[in-house]
N, C-alpha and C positions, 0 to 999 in steps of 0.2 A: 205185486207190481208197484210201481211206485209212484210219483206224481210224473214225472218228464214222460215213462212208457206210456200211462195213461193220456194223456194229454194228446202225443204222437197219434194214440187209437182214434181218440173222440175228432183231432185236428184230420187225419187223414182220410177217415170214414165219412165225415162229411152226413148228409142226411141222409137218415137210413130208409126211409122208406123209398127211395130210389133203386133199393135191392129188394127184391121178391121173394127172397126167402135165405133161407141159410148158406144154400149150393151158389148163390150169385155173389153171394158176399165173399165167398171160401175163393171163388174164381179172382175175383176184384185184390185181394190181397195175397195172391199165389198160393196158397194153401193148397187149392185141390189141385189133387197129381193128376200128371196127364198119363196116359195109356203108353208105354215103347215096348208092347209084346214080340216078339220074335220067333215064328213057330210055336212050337211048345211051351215054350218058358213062357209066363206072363208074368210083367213087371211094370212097377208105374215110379217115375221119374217127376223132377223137377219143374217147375212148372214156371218158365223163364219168364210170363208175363204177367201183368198185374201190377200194382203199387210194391215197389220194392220197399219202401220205409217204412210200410205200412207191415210189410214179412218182416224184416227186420225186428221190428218193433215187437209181434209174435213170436221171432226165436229168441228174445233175449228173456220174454216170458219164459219160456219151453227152460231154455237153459237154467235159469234161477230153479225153476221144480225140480227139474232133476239132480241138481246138486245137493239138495235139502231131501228131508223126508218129509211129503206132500202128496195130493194126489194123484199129483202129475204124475211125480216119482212111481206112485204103484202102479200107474196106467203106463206107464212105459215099460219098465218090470213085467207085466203082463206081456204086452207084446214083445216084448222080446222071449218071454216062455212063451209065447205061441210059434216060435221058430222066424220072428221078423230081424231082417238083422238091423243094425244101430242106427241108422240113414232109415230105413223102413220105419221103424217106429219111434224114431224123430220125426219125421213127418206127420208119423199117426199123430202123435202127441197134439203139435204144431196144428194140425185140421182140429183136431178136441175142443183147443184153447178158441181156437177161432167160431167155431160155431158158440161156448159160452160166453165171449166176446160179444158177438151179433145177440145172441139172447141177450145181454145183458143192457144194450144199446137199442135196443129194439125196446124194452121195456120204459128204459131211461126218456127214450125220446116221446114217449104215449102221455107223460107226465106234464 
């Protein structure tokens, strides 16, 4: 990631100890899916609320990995061998980055 992505992360996340853990953060910047199961099928969707520049800012992470060979790249790979399909495990990815994001912000900010 670069200076402008980064900057967007630290500028939009604001102070991190206002988030309680990883799950609050992943909500805060849309990452975690929400639930649209339908009888039998269960499936998890988009998650339309939350800091949109702050998702943004995460898919253009996600996107850079997976273009390159990285390990994003194999964590997507992955889920897509586990039968997720391309949207599925773009997301997966997308929650990945975002929870080592917050670890990483979390650590930065104790300093």
């Amino acid at each position: 990631m670069g200076p402008v992505v980064a900057a967007f992360l630290i500028g939009h996340s604001g102070d991190m100890a206002r988030f309680a853990n990883r799950d609050h953060y992943a909500s805060y910047n849309a990452t975690a899916p929400i639930e649209a199961s339908s009888g039998p099928r269960v499936r998890h969707r988009l998650n339309p609320k939350g800091n949109r520049r702050l998702n943004h800012a995460i898919h253009v992470i996600a996107m850079a990995q997976i273009s390159h060979q990285s390990d994003g790249r194999t964590y997507f790979d992955r889920k897509l061998a586990e039968g997720k399909t391309t949207k599925e495990a773009l997301r997966a990815l997308k929650r990945h980055i975002s929870n080592a994001v917050y670890r990483q912000l979390v650590i930065d900010s104790r300093k």
